[in-house]
N, C-alpha and C positions, 0 to 999 in steps of 0.2 A: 596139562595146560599148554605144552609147546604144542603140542600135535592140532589142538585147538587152533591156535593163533596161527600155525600154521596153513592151514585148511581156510581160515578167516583173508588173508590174506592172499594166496591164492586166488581162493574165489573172487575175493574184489579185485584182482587185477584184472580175472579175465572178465568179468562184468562189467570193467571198464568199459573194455573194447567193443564187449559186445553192446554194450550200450548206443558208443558212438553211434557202428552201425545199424542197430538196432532205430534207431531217434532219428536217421535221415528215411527211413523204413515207413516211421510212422508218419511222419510230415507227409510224404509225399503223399500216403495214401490217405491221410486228412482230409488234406487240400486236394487234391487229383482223382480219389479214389484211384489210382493206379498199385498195384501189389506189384513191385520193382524185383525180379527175380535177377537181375544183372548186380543187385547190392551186393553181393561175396565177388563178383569180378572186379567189380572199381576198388574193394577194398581190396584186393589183390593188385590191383595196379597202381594204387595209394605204395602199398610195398615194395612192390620194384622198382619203383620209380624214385621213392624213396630210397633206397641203394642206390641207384646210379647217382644222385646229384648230393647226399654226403659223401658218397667216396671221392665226389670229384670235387666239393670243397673240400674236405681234408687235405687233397692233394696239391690244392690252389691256397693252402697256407689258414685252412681257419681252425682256430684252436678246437683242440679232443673236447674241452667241455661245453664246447658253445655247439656239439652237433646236434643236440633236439632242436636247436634254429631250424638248421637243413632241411631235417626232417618236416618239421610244420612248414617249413615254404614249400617244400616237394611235395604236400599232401593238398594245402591250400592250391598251389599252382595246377594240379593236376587233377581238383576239385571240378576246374572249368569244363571238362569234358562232361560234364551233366549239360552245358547250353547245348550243343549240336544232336546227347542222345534226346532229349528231351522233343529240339525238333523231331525228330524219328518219330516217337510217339505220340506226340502232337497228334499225328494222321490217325490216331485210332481213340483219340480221349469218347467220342460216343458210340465207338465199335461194343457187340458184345466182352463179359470180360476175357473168352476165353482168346480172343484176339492180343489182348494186353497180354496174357501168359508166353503163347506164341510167338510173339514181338520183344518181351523182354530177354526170353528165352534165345532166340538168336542172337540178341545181343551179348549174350554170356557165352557163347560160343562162337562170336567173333573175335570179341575180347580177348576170348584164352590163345583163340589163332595169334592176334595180337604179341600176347605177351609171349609166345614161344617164337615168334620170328626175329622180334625186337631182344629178349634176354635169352632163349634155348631154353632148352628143358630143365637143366641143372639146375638147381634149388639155388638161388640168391643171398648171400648175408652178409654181414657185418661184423663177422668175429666174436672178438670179446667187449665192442665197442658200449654194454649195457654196464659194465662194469667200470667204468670210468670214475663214477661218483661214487665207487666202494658201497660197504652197504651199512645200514642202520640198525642198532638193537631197541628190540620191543618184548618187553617182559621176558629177556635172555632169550630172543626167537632172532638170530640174524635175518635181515629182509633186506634185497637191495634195494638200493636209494631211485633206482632208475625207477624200476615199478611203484614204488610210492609217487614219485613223479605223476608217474601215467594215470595212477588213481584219481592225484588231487585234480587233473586235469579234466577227469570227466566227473566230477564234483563242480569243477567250474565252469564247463560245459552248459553241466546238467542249470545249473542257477540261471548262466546265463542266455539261455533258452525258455526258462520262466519266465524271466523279466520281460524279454524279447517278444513273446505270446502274449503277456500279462499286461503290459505296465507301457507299452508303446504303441505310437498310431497303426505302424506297419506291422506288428503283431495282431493287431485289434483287427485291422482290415485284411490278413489272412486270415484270421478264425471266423472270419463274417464270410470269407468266400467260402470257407469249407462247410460253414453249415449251409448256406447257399448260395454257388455262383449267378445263379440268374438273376437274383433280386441283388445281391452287389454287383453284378452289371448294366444292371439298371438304374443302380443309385450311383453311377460315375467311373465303379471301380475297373482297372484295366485287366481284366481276368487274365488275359494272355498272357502279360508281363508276371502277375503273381504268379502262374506257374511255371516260367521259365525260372522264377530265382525262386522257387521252393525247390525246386527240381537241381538247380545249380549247389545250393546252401544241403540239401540230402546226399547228393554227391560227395561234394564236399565234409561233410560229415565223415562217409564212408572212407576216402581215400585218405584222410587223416588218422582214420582208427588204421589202417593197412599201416600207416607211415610209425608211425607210434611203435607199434606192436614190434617192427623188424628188429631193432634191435636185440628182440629177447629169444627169436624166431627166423628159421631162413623163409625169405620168401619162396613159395613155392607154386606150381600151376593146380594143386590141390586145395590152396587154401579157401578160394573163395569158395568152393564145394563147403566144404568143410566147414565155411563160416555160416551160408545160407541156412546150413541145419539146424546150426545154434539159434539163429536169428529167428528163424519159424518158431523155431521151442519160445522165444524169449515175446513175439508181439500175441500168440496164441494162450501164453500165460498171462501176459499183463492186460491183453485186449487190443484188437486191432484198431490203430489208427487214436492212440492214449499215448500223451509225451511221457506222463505217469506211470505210464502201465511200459512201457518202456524200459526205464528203470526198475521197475518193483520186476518187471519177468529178468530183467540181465542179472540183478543182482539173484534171483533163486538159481536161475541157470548156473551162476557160475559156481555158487557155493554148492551146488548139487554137484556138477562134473566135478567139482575140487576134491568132494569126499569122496566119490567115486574115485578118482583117481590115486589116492592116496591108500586106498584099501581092497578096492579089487580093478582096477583100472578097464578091464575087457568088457564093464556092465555100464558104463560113463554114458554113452548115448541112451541104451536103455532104461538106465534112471532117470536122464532127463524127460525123454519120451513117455514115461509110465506116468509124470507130473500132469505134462502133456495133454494123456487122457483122461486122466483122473478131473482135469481143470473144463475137457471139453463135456465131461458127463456133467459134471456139476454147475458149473456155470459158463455156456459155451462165449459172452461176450468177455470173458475175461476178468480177472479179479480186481483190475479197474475199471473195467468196462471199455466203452471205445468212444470214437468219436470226443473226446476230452482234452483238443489240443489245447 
């Protein structure tokens, strides 16, 4: 049972995150049709960025257990840089898509330039700073309290992203552009603006899951590589451009690398991967399908 609950929780951490990122993933290509290969770079800059401004409140006097404040204002604050990339792209929204790839792709290789001039190469962290909140027992499984945190938070994320799509004008009038701009821009809507703040709020997303994560992890100039991968496995399993399929692929993802990691660790990508194809033979739109914001 421990190894269970162990494995169970694991996987939900990292499902979390991948979630996040995952979920600005799908928005934008919703709404945008744009496949944002720069998302493991802003979550990476979400992390470093995040380190620099909890070390430097901590040091300007704000209490150890109020640093996930920090954190979410250094993920939010640094959320903004989706307004300027998003002009960027802007220039190529009716370019074929291999232009989008191109485009985003230099973007993840400015970025990285970016974060190695501004932090250096050395891997970024936090210490022991996830351990503040000590940790929690669950069926005699210790788990720290910090990752449960991070869980609840992309539970609350996740709802309040429903609602926000569901249940309000400004959610109503993005899923009306994604299924089609032309006809909500004809019926009033300012398409322009909806994708600057889909694009902004995907960002955002992203740089938060980077912010989140650090404490448990040093940031490093591998991570957004490294997250990209998860993130393909996680929209290619749920369905590209599905808020749903979003979560149902983070959470397989994670609980897959979690066993992997726990019993043969060197197979983790290739289990995920083997889902992967198993999901593209059988049902290539995804096992929520897409287009489902």
């Amino acid at each position: 049972m421990t190894f269970f609950i162990n494995i169970l929780f694991a996987g939900l951490f990292q499902a979390s995150v991948l979630f996040l990122v995952a979920a600005g993933l799908q928005l934008t290509f919703g709404v945008q049709r744009i496949f944002n290969l720069a998302c493991g770079s802003v979550y990476a800059l979400g992390a470093y960025f995040g380190v620099t401004v909890t070390t430097w409140a901590l040091s300007k006097g704000l209490p150890v257990h109020l640093f996930p404040l920090a954190l979410l204002g250094a993920g939010l604050l640094m959320g903004l840089i989706g307004i300027p990339m998003e002009r960027i792209i802007r220039t190529i929204y009716r370019r074929p898509e291999s232009f989008q790839l191109v485009l985003t792709f230099a973007l993840v290789l400015m970025i990285q330039d970016g974060l190695r001039y501004f932090w250096g190469s050395e891997p970024q962290q936090l210490g022991s700073l996830a351990m503040t909140y000590g940790t929690l027992t669950f069926l005699g499984v210790a788990i720290p309290t910090y990752n449960a945190v991070v869980i609840a938070t992309a539970f609350v994320v996740a709802a309040a992203m429903a609602y926000f799509l569901g249940h309000t004008p400004a959610g109503k009038i993005l899923r009306a552009t994604a299924e089609n701009h032309e006809t909500s821009a004809a019926m009033g809507v300012n398409v322009t603006r909806v994708y600057w703040m889909v694009f902004a709020l995907g960002t955002t997303l992203g740089t938060i899951g980077g912010a989140v994560v650090v404490p448990t992890a040093a940031a490093s100039l591998d991570m957004g590589v490294e997250l990209v991968v998860g993130a393909f496995a996680v929209v290619v399993i749920g369905g590209l451009g599905s808020m749903i399929g979003a979560a149902v692929g983070a959470i397989i993802v994670g609980l897959i690398s979690a066993l992997a990691v726990f019993i043969y660790p060197e197979v983790e990508t290739l289990a995920v991967y083997l889902v992967v194809i198993a999901v593209l033979i059988w049902k290539p739109s995804g096992l929520v399908g897409k287009n489902n914001l």
